[in-house]
N, C-alpha and C positions, 0 to 999 in steps of 0.2 A: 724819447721825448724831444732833443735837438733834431730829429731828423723832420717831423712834423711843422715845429715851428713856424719856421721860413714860410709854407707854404698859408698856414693860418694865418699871419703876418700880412702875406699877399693878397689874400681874399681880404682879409678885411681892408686893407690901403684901395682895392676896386672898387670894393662897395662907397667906401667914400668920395674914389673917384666920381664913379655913377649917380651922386649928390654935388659934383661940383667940385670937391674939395681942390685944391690948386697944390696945397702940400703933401698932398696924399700920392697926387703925381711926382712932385719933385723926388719923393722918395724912391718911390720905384723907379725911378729913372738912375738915382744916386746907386741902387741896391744891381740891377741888371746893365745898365749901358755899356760900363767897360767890356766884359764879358762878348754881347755881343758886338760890339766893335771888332772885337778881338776876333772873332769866328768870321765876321766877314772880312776883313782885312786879311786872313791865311787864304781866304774862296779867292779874292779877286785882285788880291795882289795890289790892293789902290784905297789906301787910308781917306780919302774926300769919298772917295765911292762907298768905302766901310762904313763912313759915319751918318751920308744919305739912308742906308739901307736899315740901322740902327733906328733912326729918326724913323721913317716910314713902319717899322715894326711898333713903334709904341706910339705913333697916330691909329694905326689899325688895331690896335690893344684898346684905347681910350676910347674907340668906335664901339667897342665890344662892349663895353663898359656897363650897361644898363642889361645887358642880356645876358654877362658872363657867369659862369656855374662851375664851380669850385671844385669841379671833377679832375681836371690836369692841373699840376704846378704851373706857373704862369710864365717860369725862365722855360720851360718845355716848351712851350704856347709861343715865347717867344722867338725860342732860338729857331722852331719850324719854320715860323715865318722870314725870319733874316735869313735862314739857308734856302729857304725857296725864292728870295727876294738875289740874294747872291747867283742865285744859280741864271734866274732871269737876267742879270746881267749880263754873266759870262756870255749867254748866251745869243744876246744881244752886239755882245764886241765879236762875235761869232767868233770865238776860242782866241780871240785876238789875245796872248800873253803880253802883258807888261815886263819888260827885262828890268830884272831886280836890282841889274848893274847902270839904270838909267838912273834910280832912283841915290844912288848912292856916289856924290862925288871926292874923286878922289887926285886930292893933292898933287901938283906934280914938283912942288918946290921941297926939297928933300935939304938939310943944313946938319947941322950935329948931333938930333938925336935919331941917325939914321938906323939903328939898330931896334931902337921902339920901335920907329913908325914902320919898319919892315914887317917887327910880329904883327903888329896892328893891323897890318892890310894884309898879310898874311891869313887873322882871322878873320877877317871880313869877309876874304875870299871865300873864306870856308862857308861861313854863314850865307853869305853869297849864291855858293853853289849847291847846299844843301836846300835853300828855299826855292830854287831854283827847278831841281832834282822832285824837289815838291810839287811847283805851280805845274811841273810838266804830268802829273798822277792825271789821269781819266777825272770828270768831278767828283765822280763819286767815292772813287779809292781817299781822293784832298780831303773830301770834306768827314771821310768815317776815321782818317788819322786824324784831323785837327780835332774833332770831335771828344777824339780816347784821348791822343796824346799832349795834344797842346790846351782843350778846357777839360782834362782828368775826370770826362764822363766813366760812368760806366757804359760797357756796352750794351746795357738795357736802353739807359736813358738816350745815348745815343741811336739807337735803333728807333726810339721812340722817334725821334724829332726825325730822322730819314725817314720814316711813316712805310720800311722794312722788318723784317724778323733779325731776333741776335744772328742765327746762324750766316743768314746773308750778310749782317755785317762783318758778323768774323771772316767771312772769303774773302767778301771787301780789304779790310786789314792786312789779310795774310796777300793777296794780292799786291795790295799799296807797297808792305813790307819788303815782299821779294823784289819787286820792279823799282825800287827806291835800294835796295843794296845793291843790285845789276849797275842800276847807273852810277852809285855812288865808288864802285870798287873800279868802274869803267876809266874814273877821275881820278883814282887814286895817287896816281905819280901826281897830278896837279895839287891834289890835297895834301900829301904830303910834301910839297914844294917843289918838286922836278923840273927842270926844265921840260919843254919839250922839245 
């Protein structure tokens, strides 16, 4: 019965779309946007580009509006689109990566709580290098880990929105997986603090 819902929920917020309603949009906007923000902001590494690409999936939803038929859940319908809309980007910076250490500035005045602010950029580092480790995946490997691992798809639904089979996704995964432990153990004296 909760698994349904949402989706009956969604159809009906369209349908009143497709009459105008103005609240019917806020809501699905309120109920999908973070989510998909969150899927593009892991694709392309660039939060203003994430929320573009967001915005443009639910003008293209609102186009649909009058014509849409209640066959796919409408975050599936969406997330296709912000992952095909992401991908178009990347594509577009021609794989040009954002270094995630640009995005992130770091202090250089250090005073008495030098032992915090050590862990602290310590973790960052990490976090740092793991997303890093990430933005560097093939698209497709990025986008079928963000997919499982960071919005806790299944891999049905995530195959769905790659418009692939599970089985492809799963190689995708196991792919991403091993090429993301390769580089991450490649770092490891940095991870775990080493000099070099």
């Amino acid at each position: 019965m909760t698994t349904p819902q949402p989706r009956i929920e969604d159809a009906k917020l369209m349908a009143r779309v497709a009459q105008g309603d103005e609240n019917a949009c806020r809501l699905l906007v309120q109920r999908h946007l973070n989510p998909l923000v969150g899927l593009a902001i892991r694709m392309t590494g660039n939060k203003s580009e994430a929320e573009d690409i967001a915005q443009e999936a639910f003008v293209r939803l609102w186009k649909q509006s009058h014509d849409w038929q209640a066959k796919a859940k409408i975050s599936t319908w969406l997330y296709r689109v912000a992952h095909n809309l992401a991908i178009d980007a990347i594509r577009r910076k021609d794989r040009q990566k954002l270094s995630v250490s640009d995005q992130v500035e770091i202090s250089e005045n250090t005073t008495s709580a030098q032992n915090n602010q050590d862990h602290m950029l310590h973790q960052q580092d990490i976090t740092r290098q793991v997303e890093t480790a990430i933005s560097r995946l093939p698209e497709r490997q990025r986008t079928a880990i963000t997919l499982v691992h960071h919005r806790d798809m299944s891999n049905k639904e995530a195959a769905n929105i790659m418009d692939i089979s599970v089985d492809a996704l799963e190689s995708l995964l196991a792919r991403g997986r091993k090429s993301l432990k390769k580089t991450l153990l490649e770092s490891r004296a940095d991870l775990l603090g080493a000099t070099s």
